[in-house]
N, C-alpha and C positions, 0 to 999 in steps of 0.2 A: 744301475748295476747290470740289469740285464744286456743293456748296450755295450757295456765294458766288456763279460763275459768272454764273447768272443775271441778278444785281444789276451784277454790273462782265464784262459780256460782252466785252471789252478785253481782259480778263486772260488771256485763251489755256486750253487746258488743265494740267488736273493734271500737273506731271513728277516731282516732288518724291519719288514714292513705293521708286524704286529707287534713290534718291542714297543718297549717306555724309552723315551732321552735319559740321561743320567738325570737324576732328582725329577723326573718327574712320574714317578708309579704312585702316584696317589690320586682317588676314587673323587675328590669335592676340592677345588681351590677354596670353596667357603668355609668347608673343613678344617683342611689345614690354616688358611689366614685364623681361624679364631685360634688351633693351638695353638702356633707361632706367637699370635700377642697374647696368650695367657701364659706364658712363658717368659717373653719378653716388653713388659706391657709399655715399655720405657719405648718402643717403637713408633715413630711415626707412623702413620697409613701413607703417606707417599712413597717411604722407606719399604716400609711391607711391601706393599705394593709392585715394586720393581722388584725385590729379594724373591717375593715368589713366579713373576714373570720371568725375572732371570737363571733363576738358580733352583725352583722348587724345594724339595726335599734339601736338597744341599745347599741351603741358607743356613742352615745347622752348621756348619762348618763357619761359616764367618760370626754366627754368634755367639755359639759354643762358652761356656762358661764367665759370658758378659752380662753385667749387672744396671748398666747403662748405656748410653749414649758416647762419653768420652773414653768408656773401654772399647770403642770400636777404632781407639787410635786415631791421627791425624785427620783431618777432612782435607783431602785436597780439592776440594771443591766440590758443587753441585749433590753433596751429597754419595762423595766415594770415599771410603772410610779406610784407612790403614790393613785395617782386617781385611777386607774384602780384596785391595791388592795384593795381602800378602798369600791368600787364598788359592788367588788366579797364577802367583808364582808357582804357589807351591803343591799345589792338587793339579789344576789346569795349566801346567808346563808355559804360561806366559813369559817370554823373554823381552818383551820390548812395550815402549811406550805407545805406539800402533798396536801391536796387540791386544794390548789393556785398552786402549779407548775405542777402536776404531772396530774390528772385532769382536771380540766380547762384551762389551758394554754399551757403544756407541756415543759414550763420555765425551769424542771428540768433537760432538755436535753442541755441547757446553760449556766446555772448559775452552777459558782463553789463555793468551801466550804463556804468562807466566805461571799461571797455574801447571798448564802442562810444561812447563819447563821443572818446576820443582818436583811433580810427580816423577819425572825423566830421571832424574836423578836419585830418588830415592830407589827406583828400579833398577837401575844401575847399582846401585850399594849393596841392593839386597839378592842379584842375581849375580854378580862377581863372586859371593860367596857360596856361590853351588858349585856342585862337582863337574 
């Protein structure tokens, strides 16, 4: 940013440096992993695991009033659950199937053709219907 400045002298100074990312202002990952699965004890640890690498705090959001595993929706593979794309649409402005794997997730290092052929399309279904 300081490099930027010059070009867009508007922009104000650097603040960014001693913030939190979104979901992650919290003091212990050991911390929050215990609350997470005393919460949701139906989780995997490979599952946790990635939910608090990727999402921190905001792993709440994709499990939010889920009771198990098959309430996280679809598996389109490897482990990516209906919830969690429908999350990245609709919190995290995801429009595309590059966005969701390659991006945000890095799913595209997983999933093979048809896999991400059916993800593609349920993206499609579910972002044709936004404003």
């Amino acid at each position: 940013m300081n490099q930027l400045i010059r070009f867009f002298p508007k922009a104000g100074k650097a603040w960014t440096k001693d913030r939190c990312l979104p979901g992650g202002d919290f003091s212990s990952r050991e911390a929050l992993s215990h609350k997470i699965i005393d919460q949701y004890p139906w989780l995997s640890p490979l599952l946790l695991k990635r939910y608090l690498r990727q999402y921190g705090l905001l792993c709440e959001h994709i499990l939010r009033d889920k009771q198990s595993l098959s309430e996280l929706g679809r598996d389109f593979g490897c482990d990516m659950y209906q919830s969690e794309v429908d999350y990245l649409i609709e919190k995290e402005w995801a429009r595309s199937l590059n966005d969701i794997i390659w991006r945000r997730t890095k799913h595209g290092l997983r999933l093979n053709d048809e896999q991400k052929a059916v993800l593609n399309l349920y993206i499609k279904s579910k972002t044709c219907q936004l404003p």
